[in-house]
LOLUMDO-73994 format. One record per residue: x, z, y of N, C-alpha, C, O in turn. Coordinates in steps of 0.2 Angstrom, whole numbers, padded with zeros to 4 digits, always signed. Layout:
% residues N
XZYXZYXZYXZY ...
This chain:
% residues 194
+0004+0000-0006+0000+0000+0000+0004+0000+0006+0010+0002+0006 +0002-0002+0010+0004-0004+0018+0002-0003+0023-0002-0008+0025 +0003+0002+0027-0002+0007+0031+0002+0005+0039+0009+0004+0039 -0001+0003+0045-0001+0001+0049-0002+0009+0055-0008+0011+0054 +0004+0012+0059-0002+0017+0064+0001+0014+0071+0007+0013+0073 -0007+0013+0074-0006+0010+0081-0005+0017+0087-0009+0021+0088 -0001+0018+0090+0001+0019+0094+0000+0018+0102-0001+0013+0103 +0000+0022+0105-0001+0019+0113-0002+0025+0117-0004+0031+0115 +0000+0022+0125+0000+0028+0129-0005+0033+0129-0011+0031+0127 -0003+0040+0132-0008+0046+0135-0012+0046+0126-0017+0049+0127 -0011+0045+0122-0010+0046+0114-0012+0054+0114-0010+0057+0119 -0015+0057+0109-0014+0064+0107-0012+0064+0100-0014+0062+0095 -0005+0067+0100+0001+0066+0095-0004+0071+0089-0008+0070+0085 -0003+0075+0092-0009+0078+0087-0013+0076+0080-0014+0078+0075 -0015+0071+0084-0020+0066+0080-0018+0063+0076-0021+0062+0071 -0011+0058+0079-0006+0055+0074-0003+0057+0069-0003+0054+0064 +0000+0067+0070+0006+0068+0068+0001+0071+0060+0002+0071+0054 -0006+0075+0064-0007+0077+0057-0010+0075+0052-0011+0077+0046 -0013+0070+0056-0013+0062+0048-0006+0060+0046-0005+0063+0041 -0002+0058+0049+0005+0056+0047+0006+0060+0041+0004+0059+0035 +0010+0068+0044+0010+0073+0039+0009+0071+0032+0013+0069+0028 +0001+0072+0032-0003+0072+0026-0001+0066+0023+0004+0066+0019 -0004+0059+0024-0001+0055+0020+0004+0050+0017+0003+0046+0013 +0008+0052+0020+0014+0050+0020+0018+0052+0012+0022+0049+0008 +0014+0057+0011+0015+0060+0004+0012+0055-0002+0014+0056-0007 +0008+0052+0000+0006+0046-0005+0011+0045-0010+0010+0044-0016 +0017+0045-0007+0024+0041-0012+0024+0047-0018+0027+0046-0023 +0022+0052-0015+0022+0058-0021+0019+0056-0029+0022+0057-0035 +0014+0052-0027+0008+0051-0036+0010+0042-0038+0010+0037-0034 +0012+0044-0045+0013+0036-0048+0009+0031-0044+0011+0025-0043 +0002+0034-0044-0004+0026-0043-0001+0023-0036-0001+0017-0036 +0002+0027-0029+0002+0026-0022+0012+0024-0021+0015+0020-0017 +0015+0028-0027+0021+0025-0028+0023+0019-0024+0020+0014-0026 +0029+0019-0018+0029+0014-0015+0027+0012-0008+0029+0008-0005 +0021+0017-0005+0017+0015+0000+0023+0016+0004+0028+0019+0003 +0021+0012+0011+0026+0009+0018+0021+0010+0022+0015+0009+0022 +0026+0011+0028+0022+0009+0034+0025+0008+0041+0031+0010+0042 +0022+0005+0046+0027+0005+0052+0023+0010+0059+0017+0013+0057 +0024+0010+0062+0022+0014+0068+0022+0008+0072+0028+0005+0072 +0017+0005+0075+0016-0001+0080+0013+0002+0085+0012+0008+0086 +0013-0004+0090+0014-0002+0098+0012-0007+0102+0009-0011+0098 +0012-0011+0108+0011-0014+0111+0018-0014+0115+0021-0019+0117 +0021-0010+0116+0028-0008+0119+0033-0003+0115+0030+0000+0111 +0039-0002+0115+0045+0000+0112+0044+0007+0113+0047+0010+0108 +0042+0011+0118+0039+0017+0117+0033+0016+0120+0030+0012+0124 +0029+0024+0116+0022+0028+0120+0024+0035+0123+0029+0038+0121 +0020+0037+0127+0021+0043+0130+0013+0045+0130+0009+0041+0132 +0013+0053+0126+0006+0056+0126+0004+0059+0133+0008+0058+0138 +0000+0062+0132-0004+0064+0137-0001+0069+0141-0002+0068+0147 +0005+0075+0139+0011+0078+0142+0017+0076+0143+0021+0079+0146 +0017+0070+0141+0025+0068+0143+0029+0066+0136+0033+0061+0137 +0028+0069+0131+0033+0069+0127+0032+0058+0121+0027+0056+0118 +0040+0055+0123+0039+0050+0121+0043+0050+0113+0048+0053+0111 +0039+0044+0111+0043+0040+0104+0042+0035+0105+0038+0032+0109 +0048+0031+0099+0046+0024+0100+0044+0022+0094+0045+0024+0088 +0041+0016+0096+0037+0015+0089+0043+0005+0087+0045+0001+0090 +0042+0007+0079+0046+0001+0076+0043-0007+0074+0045-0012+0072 +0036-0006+0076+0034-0015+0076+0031-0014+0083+0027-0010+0084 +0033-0020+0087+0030-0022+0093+0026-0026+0093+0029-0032+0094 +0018-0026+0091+0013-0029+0090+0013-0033+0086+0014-0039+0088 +0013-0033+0079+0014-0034+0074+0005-0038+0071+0000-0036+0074 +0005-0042+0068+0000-0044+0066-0003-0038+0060+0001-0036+0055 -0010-0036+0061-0012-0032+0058-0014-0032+0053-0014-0027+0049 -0016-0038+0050-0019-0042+0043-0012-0041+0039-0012-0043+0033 -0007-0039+0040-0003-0039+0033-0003-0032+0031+0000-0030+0027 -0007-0029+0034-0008-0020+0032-0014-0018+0027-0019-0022+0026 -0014-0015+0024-0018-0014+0018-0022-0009+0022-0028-0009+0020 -0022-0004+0026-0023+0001+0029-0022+0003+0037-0016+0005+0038 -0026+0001+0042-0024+0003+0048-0027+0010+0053-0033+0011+0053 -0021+0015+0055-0023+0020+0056-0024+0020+0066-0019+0019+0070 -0027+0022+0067-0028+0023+0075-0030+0031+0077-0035+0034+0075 -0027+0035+0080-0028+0042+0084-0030+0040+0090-0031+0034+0092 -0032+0047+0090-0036+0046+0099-0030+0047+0103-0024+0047+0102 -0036+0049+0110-0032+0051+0114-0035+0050+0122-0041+0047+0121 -0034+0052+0128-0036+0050+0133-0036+0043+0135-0040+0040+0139 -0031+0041+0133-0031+0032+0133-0032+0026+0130-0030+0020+0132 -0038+0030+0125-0044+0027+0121-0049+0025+0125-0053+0021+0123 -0048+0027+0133-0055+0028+0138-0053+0020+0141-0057+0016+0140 -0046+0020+0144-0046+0013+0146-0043+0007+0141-0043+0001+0142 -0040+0009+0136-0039+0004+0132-0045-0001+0132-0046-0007+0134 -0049+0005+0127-0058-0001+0124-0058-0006+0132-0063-0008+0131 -0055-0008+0138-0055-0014+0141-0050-0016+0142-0049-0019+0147 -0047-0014+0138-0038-0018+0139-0039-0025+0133-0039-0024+0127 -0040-0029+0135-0041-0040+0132-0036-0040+0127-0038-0041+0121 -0028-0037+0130-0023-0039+0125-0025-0035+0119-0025-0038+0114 -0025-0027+0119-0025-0023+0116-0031-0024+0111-0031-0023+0105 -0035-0026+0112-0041-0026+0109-0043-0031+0103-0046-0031+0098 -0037-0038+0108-0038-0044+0103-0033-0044+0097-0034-0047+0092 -0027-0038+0099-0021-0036+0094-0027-0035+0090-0028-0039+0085 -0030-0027+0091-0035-0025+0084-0037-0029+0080-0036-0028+0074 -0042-0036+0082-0047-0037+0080-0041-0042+0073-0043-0043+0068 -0035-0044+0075-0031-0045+0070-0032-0041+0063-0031-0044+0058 -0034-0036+0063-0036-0030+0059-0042-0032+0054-0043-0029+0049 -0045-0037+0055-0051-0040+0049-0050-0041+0046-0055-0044+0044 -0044-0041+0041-0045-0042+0033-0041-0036+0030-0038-0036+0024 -0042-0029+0034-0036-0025+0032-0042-0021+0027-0048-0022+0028 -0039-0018+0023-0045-0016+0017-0047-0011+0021-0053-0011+0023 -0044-0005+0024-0047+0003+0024-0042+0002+0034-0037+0002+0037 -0050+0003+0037-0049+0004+0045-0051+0011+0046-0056+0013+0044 -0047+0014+0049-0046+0024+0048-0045+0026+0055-0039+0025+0056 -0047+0029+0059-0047+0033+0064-0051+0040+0066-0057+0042+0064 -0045+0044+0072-0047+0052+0070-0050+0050+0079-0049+0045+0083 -0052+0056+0079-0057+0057+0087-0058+0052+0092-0062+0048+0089 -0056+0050+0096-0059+0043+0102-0054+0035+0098-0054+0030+0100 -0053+0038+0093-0048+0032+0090-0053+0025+0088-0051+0019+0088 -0059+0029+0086-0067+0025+0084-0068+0020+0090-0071+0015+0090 -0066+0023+0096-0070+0019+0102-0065+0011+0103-0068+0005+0105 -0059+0013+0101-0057+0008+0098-0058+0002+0094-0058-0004+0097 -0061+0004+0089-0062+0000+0083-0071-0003+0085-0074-0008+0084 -0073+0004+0088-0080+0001+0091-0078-0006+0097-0081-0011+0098 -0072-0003+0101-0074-0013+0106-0069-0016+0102-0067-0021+0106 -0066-0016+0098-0064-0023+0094-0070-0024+0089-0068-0025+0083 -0075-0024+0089-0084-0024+0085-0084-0022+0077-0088-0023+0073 -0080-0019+0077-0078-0017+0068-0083-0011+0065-0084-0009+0059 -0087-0010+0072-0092-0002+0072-0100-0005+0073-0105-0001+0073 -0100-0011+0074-0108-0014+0074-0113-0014+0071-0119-0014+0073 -0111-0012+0064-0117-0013+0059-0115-0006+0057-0119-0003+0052 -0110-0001+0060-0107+0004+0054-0110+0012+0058-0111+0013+0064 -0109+0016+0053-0111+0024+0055-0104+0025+0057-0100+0021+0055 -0102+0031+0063-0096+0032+0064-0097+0039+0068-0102+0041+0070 -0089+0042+0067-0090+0047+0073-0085+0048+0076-0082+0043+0077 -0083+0054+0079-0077+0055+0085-0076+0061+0086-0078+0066+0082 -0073+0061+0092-0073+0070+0096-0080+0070+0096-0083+0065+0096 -0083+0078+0096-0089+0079+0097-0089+0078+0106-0095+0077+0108 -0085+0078+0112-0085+0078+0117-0086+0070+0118-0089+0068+0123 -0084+0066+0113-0086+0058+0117-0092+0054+0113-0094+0049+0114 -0096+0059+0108-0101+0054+0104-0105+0050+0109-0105+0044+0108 -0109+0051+0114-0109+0045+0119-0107+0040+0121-0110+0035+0123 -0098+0040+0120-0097+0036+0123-0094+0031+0116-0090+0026+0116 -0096+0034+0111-0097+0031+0105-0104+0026+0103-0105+0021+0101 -0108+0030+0105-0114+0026+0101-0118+0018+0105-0124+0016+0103 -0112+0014+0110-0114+0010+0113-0109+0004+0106-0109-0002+0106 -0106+0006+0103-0103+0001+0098-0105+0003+0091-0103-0002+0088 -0108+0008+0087-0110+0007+0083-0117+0007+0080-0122+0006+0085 -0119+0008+0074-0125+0006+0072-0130+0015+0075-0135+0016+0078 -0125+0021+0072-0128+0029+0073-0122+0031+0072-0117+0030+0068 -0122+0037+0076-0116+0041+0078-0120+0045+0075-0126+0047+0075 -0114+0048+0070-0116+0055+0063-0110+0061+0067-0104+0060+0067 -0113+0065+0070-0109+0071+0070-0106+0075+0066-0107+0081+0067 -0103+0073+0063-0098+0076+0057-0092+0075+0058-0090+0071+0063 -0087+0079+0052-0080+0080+0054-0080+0073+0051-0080+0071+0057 -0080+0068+0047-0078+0062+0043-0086+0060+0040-0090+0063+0038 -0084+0052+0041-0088+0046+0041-0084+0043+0038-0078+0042+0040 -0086+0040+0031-0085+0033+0027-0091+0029+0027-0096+0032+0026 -0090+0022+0030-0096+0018+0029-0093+0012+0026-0092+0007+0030 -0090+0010+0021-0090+0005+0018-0080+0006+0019-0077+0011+0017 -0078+0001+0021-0069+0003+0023-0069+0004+0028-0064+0000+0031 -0074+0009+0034-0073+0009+0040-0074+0019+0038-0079+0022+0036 -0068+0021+0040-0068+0030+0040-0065+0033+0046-0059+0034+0047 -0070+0035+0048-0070+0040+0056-0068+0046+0055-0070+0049+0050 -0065+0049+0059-0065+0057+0060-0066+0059+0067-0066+0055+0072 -0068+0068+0067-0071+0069+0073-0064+0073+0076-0058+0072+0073 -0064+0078+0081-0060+0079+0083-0051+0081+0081-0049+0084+0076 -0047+0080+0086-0040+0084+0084-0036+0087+0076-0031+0084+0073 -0039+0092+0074-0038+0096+0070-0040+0092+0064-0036+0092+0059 -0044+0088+0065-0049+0084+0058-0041+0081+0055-0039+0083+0049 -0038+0077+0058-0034+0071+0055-0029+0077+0050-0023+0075+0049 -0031+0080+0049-0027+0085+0039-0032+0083+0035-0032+0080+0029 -0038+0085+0038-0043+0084+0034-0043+0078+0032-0043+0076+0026 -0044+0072+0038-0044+0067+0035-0039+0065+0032-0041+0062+0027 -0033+0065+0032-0026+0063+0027-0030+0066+0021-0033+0061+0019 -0031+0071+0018-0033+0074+0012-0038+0071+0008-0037+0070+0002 -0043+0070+0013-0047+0063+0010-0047+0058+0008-0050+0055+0004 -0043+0055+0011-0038+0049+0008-0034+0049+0003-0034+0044-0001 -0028+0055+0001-0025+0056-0002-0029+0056-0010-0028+0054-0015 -0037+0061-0007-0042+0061-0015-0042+0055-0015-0039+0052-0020 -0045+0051-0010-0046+0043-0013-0041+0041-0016-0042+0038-0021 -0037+0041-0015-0029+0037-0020-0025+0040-0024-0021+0038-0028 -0026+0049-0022-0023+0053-0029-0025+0057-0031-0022+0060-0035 -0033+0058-0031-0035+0059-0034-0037+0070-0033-0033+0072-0028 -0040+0073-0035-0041+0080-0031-0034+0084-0036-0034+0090-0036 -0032+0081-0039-0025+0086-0040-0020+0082-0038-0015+0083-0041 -0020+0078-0033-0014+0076-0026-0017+0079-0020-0013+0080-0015 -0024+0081-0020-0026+0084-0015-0024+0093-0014-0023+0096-0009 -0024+0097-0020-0021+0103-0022-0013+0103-0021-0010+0108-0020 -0010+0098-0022-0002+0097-0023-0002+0096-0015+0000+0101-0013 -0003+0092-0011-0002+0092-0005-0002+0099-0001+0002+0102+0002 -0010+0100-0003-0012+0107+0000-0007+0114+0000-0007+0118+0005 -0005+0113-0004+0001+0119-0005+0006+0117-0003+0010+0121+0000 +0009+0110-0003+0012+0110+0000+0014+0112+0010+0018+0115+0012 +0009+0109+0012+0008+0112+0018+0005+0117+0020+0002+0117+0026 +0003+0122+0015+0003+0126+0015-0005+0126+0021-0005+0128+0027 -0010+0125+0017-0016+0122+0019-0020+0125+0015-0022+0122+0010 -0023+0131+0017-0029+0133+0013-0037+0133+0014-0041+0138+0013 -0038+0126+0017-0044+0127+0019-0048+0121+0014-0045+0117+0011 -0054+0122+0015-0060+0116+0014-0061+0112+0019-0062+0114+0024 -0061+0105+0017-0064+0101+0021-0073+0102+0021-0077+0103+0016 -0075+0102+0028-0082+0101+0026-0085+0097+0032-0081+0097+0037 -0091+0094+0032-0095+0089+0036-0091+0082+0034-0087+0079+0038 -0094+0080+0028-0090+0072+0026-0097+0069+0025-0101+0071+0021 -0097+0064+0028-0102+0062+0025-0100+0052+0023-0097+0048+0026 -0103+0052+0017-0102+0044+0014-0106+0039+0015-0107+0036+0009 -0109+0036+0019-0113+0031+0020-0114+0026+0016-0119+0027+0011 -0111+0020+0015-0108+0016+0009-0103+0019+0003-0101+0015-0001 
C-alpha cells in the first residue's frame, strides 16, 4: 500500500502527527508488509498554525498513484476549499481506493466533490461549514461511507489510525499498536454507512 499525506500551511500538526503515529505501524503485520508513503505539499515546506515548520518530500505529486490519501485539518482548510490549484491537485485523488481525513480535512475533499453523494463529518466546531458539500453531516468521531472516511476533531486521528489499522490488521494489530503507544482507550461514535 501507498499512502499519500497532503500537507499545507496553518495545518494542525496534531492532526497529521497522530494519524502518522498510528499508521505507519502498518509495516508491523505480514498482510500491510511493505506500506510507503510520502508527505506532499504544494511547496518544500508548511508551517502550522504556531510557527513550527517541516518539509514535506513530493511537491505536488499526482495523487492517483496512492492507494490511500490522508488529509488533516487545520485553520487553512477555511481558505484552501478556494484555492483552483489546490483543489484541482485533490481531485487527481479519484482513483485512490481509501480518501481519509481527520477534522476540517473533510472540507477539503468536500470542494474537490468527493463528499456529494457521501455521509461525512469533521470538527464538531465546523459541521456547517461541512454540510454545503456533502449528502448529511453525522456527528460522530468517524464516518465510513464507501472509501470516503472522515474524522471529527484533533484528538480523533489515533482513533482514526486504529481503525484503519483494524481494517488492514485486523483487531489483534489494533491491541499490538495500542500498547504499543501505550493507548488505553476505546474508540467510540463510528459510524459505517456503506
Amino acid at each position: 500500500m501507498k499512502i499519500g499525506f497532503i500537507l499545507f500551511n496553518d495545518i494542525t500538526f496534531l492532526d497529521f502527527i497522530g494519524f502518522y503515529d498510528v499508521i505507519y505501524r502498518l509495516n508491523l503485520f505480514e498482510q500491510t508488509k511493505g506500506t510507503t508513503w510520502d508527505i506532499c505539499g504544494l511547496t518544500e515546506e508548511v508551517t502550522d498554525e504556531l510557527g513550527l515548520t517541516i518539509k514535506v518530500n513530493k511537491i505536488k505529486p499526482d495523487l492517483s498513484e496512492y492507494d490511500m490519501v490522508f488529509i488533516p485539518g487545520g485553520i487553512g482548510t477555511r481558505k484552501l476549499r478556494y484555492d483552483q490549484e489546490f483543489i484541482e491537485w485533490l481531485r487527481s485523488a479519484e482513483p485512490c481506493k481509501y480518501k481519509v481525513s481527520v477534522c476540517t480535512g473533510s472540507l477539503l475533499w468536500g470542494a474537490a466533490g468527493f463528499l456529494k453523494d457521501k455521509a461525512a463529518t469533521t470538527h464538531p466546531g465546523a459541521y456547517d461549514l461541512l454540510e454545503p458539500y456533502c449528502k448529511e453531516v453525522i456527528q460522530s468521531r468517524i464516518v465510513r461511507d464507501g472509501n470516503i472516511i472522515t474524522a471529527g476533531g484533533v484528538a480523533t486521528s489515533i482513533d482514526l489510525g486504529l481503525y484503519l489499522i483494524k481494517l488492514f490488521g485486523g483487531e489483534d494489530g489494533v491491541v499490538q499498536v495500542k500498547k504499543q503507544i501505550d493507548y488505553p482507550y476505546e474508540a467510540e461514535g463510528i459510524v459505517e454507512v456503506n
